[in-house]
C-alpha positions as CSV (number, residue, x, y, z in Angstrom):
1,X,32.8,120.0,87.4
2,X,32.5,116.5,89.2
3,X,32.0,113.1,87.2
4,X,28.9,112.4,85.4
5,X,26.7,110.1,87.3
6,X,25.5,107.0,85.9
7,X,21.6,106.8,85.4
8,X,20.0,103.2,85.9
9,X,16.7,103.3,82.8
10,X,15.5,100.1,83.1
11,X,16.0,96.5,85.2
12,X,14.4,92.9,84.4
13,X,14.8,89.6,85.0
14,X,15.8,87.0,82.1
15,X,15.0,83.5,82.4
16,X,16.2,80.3,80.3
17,X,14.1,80.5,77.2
18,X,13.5,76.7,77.4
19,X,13.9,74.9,81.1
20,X,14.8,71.5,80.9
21,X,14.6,68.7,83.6
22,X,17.8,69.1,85.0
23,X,17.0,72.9,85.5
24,X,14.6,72.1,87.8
25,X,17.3,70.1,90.1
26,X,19.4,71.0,93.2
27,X,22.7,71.6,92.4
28,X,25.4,70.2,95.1
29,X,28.6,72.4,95.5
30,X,31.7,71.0,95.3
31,X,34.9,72.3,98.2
32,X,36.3,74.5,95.2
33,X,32.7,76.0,94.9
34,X,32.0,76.3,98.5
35,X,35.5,77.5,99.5
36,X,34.4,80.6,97.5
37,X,31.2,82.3,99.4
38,X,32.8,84.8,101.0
39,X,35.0,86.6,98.2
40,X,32.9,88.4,95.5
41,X,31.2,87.6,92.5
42,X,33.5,88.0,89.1
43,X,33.4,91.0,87.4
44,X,34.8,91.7,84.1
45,X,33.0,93.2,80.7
46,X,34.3,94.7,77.7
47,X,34.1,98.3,76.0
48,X,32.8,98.9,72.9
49,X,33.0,101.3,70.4
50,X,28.7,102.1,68.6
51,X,29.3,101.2,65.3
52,X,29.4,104.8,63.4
53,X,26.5,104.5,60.8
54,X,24.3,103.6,63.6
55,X,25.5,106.2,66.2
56,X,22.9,108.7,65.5
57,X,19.7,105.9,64.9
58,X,17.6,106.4,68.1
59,X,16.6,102.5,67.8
60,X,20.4,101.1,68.2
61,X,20.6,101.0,71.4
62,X,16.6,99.9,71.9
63,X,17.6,96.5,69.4
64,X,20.5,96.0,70.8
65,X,19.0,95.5,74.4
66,X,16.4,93.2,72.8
67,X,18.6,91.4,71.0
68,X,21.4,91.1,74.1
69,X,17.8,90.0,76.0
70,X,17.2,87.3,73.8
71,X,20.0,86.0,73.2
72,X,20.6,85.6,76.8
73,X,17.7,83.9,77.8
74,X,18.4,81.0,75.0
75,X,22.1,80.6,76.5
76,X,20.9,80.6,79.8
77,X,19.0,77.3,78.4
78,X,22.6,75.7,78.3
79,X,23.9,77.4,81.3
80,X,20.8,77.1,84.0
81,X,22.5,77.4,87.4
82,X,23.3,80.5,86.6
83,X,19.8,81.9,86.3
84,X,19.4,79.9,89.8
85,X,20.1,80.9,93.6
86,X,22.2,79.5,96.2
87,X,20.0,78.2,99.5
88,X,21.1,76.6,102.7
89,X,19.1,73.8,104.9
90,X,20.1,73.6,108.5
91,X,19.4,70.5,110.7
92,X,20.3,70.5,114.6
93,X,19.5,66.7,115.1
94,X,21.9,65.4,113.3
95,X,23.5,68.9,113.2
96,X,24.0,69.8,109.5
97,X,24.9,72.7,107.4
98,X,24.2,72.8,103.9
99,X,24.8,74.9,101.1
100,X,23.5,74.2,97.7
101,X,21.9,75.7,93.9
102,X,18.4,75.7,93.7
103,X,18.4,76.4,89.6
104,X,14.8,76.8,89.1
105,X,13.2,78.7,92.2
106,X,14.3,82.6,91.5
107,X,13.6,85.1,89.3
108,X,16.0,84.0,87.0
109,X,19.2,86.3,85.8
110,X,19.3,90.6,86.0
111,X,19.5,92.5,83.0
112,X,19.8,96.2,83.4
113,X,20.4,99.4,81.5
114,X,22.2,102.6,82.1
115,X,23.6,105.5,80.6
116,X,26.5,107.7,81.3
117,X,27.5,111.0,79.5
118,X,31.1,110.2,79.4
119,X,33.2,108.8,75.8
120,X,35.8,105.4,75.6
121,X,38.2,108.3,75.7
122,X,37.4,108.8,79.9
123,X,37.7,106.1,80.2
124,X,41.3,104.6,78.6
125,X,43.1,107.9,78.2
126,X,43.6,108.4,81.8
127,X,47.2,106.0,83.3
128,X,44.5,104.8,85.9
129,X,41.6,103.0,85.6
130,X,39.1,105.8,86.8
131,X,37.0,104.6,89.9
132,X,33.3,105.5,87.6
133,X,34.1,101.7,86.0
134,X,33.0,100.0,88.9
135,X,29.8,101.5,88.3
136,X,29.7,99.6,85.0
137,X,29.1,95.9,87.4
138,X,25.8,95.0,89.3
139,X,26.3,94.0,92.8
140,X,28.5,96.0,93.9
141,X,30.5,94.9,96.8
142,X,28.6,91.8,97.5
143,X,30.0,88.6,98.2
144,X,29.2,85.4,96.8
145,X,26.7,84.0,100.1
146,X,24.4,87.1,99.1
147,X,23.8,85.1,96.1
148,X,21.0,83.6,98.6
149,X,18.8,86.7,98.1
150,X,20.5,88.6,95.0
151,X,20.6,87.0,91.2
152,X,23.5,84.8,90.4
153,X,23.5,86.5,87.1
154,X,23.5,89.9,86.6
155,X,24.2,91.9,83.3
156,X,24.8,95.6,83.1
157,X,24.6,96.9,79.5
158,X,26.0,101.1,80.3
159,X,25.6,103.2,77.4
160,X,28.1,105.9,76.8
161,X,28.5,108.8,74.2
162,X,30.2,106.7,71.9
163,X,30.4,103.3,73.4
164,X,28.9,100.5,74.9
165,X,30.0,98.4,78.1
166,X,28.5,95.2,78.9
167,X,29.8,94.1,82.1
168,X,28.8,91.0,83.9
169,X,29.1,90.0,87.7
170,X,28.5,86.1,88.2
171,X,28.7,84.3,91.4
172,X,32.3,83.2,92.0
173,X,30.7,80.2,93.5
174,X,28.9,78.7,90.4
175,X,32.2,79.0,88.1
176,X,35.9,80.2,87.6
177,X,37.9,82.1,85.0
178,X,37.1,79.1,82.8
179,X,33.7,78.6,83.4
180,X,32.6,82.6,83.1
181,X,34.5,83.0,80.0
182,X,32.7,80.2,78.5
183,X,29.2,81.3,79.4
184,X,30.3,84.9,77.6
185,X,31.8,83.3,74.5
186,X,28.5,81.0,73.6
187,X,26.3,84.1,74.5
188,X,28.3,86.1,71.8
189,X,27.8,82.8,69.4
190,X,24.3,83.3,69.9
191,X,23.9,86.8,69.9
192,X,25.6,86.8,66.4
193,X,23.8,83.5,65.2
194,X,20.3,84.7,66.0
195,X,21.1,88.2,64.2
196,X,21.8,86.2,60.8
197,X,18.5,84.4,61.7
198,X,14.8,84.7,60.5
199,X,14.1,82.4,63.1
200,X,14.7,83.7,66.6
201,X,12.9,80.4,68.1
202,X,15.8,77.9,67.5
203,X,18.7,77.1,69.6
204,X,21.4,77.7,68.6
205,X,24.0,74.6,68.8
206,X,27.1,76.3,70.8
207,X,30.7,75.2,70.4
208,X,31.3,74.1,73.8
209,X,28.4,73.1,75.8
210,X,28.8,73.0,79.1
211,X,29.3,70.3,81.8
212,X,27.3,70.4,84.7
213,X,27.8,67.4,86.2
214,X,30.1,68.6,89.4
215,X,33.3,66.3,89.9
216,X,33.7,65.2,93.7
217,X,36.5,63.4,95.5
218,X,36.1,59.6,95.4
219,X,35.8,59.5,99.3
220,X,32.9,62.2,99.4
221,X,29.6,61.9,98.7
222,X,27.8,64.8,98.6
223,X,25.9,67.1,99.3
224,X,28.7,68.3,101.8
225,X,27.6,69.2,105.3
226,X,30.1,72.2,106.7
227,X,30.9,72.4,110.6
228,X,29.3,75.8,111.2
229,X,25.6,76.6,112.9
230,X,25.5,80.2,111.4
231,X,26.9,82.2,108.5
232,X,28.3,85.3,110.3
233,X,31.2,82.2,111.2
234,X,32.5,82.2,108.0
235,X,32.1,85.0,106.2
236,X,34.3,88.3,106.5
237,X,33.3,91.7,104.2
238,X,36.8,93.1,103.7
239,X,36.3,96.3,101.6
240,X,39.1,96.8,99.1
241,X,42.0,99.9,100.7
242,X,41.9,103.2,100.1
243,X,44.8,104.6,97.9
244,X,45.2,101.8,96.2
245,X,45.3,102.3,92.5
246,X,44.9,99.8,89.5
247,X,46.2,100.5,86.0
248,X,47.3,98.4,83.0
249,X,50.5,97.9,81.4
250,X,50.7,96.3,78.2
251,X,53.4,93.9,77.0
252,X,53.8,92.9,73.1
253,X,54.3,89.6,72.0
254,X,57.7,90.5,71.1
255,X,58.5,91.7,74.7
256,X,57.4,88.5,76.6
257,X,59.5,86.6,73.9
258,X,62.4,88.6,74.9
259,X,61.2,88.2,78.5
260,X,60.9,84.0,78.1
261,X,64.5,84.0,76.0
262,X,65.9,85.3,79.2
263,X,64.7,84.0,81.9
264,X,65.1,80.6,79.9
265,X,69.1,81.3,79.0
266,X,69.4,82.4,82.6
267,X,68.2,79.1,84.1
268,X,69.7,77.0,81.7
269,X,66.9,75.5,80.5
270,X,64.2,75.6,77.6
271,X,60.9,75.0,79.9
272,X,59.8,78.2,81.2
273,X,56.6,79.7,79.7
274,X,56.0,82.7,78.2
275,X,53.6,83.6,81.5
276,X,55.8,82.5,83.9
277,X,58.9,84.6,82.5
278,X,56.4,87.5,83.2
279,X,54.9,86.8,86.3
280,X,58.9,86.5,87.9
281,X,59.4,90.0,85.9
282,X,56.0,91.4,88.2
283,X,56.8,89.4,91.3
284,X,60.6,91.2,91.4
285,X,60.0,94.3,90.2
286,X,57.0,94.8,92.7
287,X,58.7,93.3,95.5
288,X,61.5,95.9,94.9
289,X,58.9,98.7,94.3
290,X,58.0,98.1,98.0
291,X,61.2,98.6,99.6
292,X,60.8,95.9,102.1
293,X,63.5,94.4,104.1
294,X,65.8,91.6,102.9
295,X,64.7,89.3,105.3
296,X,60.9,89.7,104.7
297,X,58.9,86.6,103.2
298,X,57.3,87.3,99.8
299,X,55.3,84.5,97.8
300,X,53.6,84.9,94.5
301,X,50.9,82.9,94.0
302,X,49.4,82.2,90.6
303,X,45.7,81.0,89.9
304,X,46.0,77.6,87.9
305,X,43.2,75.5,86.5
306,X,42.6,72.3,87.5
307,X,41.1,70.7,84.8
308,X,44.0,69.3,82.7
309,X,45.8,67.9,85.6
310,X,43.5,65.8,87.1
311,X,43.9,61.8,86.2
312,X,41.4,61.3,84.2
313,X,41.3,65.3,83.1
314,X,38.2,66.8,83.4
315,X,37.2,68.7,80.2
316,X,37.4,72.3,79.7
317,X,33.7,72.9,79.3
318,X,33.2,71.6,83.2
319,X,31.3,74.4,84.6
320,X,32.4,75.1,87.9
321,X,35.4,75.8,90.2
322,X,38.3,74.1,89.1
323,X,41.0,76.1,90.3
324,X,44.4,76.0,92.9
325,X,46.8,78.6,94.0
326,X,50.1,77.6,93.3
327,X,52.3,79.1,95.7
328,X,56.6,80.0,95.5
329,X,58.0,81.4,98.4
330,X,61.3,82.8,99.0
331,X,62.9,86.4,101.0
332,X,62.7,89.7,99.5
333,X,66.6,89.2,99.4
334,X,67.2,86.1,97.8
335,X,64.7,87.3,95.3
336,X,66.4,90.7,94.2
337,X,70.2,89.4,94.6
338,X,69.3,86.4,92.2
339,X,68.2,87.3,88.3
340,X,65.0,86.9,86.5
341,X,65.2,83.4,85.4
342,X,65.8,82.3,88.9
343,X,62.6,83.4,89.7
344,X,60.7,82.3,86.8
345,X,62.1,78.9,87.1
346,X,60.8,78.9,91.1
347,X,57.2,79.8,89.8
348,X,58.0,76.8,86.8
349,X,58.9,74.0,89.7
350,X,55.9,75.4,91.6
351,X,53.5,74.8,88.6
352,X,55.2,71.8,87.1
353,X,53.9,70.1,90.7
354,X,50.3,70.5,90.6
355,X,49.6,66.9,89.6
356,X,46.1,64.7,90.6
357,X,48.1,63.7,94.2
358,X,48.5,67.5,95.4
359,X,44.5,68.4,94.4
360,X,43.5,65.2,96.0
361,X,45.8,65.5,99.2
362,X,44.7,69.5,99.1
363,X,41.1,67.9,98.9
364,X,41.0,65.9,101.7
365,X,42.7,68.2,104.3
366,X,39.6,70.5,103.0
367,X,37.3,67.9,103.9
368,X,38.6,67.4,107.0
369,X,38.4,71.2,108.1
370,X,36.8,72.9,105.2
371,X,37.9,76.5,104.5
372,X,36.5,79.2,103.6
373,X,38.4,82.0,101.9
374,X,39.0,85.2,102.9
375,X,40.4,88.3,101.3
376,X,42.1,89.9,104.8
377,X,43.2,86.5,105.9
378,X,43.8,84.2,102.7
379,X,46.9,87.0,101.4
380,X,49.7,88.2,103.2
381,X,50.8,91.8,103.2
382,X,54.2,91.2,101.0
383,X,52.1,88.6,98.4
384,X,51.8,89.2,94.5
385,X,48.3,87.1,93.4
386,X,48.6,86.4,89.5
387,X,44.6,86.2,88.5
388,X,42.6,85.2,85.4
389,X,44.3,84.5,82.3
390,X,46.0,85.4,79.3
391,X,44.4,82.6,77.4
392,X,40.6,83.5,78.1
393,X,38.8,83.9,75.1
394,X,38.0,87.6,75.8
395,X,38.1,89.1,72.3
396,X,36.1,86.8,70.4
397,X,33.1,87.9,72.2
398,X,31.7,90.4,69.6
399,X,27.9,91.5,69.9
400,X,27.1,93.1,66.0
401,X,29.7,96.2,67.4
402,X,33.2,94.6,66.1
403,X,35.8,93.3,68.7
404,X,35.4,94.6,71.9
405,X,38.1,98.0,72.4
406,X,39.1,96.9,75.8
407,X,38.3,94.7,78.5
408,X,37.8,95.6,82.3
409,X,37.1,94.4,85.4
410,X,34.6,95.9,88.7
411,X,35.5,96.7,91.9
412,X,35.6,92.8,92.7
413,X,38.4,90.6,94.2
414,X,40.9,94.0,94.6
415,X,43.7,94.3,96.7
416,X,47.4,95.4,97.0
417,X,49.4,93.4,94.9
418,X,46.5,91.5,92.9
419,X,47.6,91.8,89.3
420,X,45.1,90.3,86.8
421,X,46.4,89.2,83.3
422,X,44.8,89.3,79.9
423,X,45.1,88.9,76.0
424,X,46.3,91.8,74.3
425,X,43.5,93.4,72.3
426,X,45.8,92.9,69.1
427,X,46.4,89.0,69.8
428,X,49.6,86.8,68.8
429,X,50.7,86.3,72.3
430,X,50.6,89.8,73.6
431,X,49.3,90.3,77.5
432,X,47.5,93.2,79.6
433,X,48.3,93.3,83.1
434,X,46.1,94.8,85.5
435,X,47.7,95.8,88.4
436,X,46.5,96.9,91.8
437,X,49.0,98.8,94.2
438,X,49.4,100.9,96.9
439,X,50.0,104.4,95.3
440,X,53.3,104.8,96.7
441,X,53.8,101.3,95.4
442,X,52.6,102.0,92.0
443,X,54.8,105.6,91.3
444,X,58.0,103.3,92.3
445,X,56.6,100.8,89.8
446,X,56.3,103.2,87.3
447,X,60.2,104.2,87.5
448,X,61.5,100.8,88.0
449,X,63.6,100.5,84.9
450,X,64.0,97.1,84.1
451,X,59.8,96.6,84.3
452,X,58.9,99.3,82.6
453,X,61.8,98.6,79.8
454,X,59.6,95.6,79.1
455,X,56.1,97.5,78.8
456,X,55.1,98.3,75.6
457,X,54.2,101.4,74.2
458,X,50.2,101.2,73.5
459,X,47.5,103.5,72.7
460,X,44.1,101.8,73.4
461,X,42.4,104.4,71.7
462,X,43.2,103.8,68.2
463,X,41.0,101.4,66.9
């Protein structure tokens, strides 16, 4: 018997319950913003479990939707780009090429739901994420530049035997990490305000509001004109490998102590981070999981946020791209013949030098020849990319079900070697890794000793 197949019942549009004037405004795109049209939109949601004196109510699910509707349209109010669409004006005479957020002229933000005969237990019992979660996520495959014709915004509420996923896919343009996890947290606030309310007309004040106001370079003015006459110049759909397989791996807070102790006594020093002390654990072990030669390059690379390090820093509620790779680099060798703190204090040096001067300089060599990111061209073959974060605020997003009973993430942004990290469902410092190998890769992963002597036992399905 094959795999269920997931039924699409109903599809609308959601619009900001109130518009105000800067909704009706052109929003300019930043180099962080525009560097991003041609990788996919973010996808991540989370699972959770129906609440078991309303499993068998036939209207659960019917004021759940409404509510999930509502709620939405009043934070869209706060966060109107996103209910927006991305357009482009061309000029020959001067010749000009611009790419920009029209946040009033579209249909506003997707909201669909869909069933699937399939329990939470099909879902996290298997050691791989099984492929039917991708059909959790809206917009499927598309890159960020189709955001010209297809929603910005699009929420997919799936309803399962026993559970409920809401995932989300928002245009990787329009925000980061940051900036996505902040829209989800104040629509939970809402959801949960307005459902303790007799008054579903007010809004709701939200704890961090964000900050549209897009930070530019002191040198550039915007809106920023690119040095191409036609899309199909910069933009590249690289469809994610076959065989590759993604599973997660939990670590406890006590293991990434250990982990940080180590790496720390190791390097003689008392600096390295908790994060850091893991991502050198990943970078070695699948380095040496992929038997490549000694002499081979291999780089990690770990997404950082800008924000903080910018002189003056720009809040945390800036909604946008704010974000730089931060790269160390060594040989396959030099990597495995050394010990885990040497590596975690390479990746400490790397981080500890993203100041204001490097975003600036990396700034204005973008101006100069602006870049578009690719997925086939952006990663070399040998690369571990360290994504999202561990200190996203992904649990505290409750919509009248409890705490969410796992997060995932949609077909999006996956490739060998991308590993994305979260917070452990239980909290107190604890980390999910998602990790996206090769399978031959993965089943040397699996019986490296000293990475999987640091993975934690961990049944998802016991809360």
């Amino acid at each position: 018997m094959g795999t269920p197949a997931l039924r699409r019942i109903s599809e609308c549009f959601v619009k900001p319950h109130r518009s105000n004037h800067l909704s009706d405004q052109i929003c300019n795109l930043t180099p962080w913003d525009i560097a991003m049209l041609s990788v996919h939109y973010i996808q991540k949601g989370l699972l959770f479990k129906k609440p078991a004196t309303l499993l068998h109510e036939n209207d659960f699910i019917q004021n759940l939707l409404e509510n999930l509707k509502h709620s939405l349209s009043l934070t869209l109010s706060h966060f109107y780009p996103l209910s927006g669409r991305l357009v482009t004006h061309k000029t020959q005479n001067p010749p000009s090429y611009i790419v920009s957020v029209d946040c009033n002229n579209s249909d506003g933000a997707r909201f669909i739901h869909a069933t699937l005969d399939i329990t939470i237990a099909d879902i996290l019992s298997p050691l791989d994420v099984p492929p039917i979660v991708q059909s959790f996520f809206d917009h499927h495959k598309a890159i960020n530049h189709d955001g010209h014709s297809m929603p910005l915004l699009s929420i997919q509420v799936t309803e399962l035997v026993d559970g409920v996923f809401i995932g989300c896919s928002m245009n990787h343009v329009i925000g980061d990490g940051t900036s996505y996890w902040n829209f989800f947290n104040s629509w939970s606030q809402i959801f949960q305000a307005q459902s303790q309310s007799e008054n579903r007309e007010y809004d709701v004040p939200i704890a961090r509001q964000p900050i549209h106001n897009r930070w530019f370079p002191n040198n550039c003015r915007p809106p920023i004109s690119l040095p191409f006459k036609h899309h199909d110049e910069f933009l590249e759909r690289s469809e994610k490998p076959l065989h590759l397989r993604e599973r997660f791996f939990h670590f406890s807070a006590e293991s990434i102590a250990k982990l940080k102790a180590k790496a720390n006594s190791e390097s003689n020093t008392t600096t390295i981070s908790s994060f850091q002390s893991l991502s050198a654990l990943v970078w070695r072990s699948i380095t040496r999981a992929r038997s490549i030669p000694s002499d081979q390059k291999t780089t990690c690379r770990l997404a950082a946020s800008n924000r903080s390090r910018m002189e003056p820093p720009l809040p945390e509620e800036y909604f946008g791209n704010c974000l730089h790779a931060v790269n160390a680099e060594t040989t396959t060798g030099e990597l495995l013949e050394n010990d885990l703190g040497w590596a975690a204090w390479k990746l400490h040096v790397a981080v500890k030098n993203l100041d204001d001067r490097v975003v600036l300089q990396y700034l204005g060599e973008w101006l100069d020849s602006p870049v578009i990111y690719q997925m086939g061209r952006f990663f070399e073959p040998y690369c571990v990319m360290m994504g999202s974060s561990p200190r996203f605020n992904m649990y505290g997003s409750e919509f009248g079900m409890g705490k969410a009973v796992a997060a995932r993430s949609g077909y999006a942004n996956k490739f060998d070697g991308k590993v994305s990290s979260y917070p452990g469902r239980e909290g107190g410092g604890s980390i999910d890794l998602e990790v996206c190998l090769f399978s031959h890769t993965m089943s040397a992963l699996e019986s490296d000793r000293e990475f999987m002597h640091a993975v934690s036992e961990f049944n998802p399905l016991r809360f």
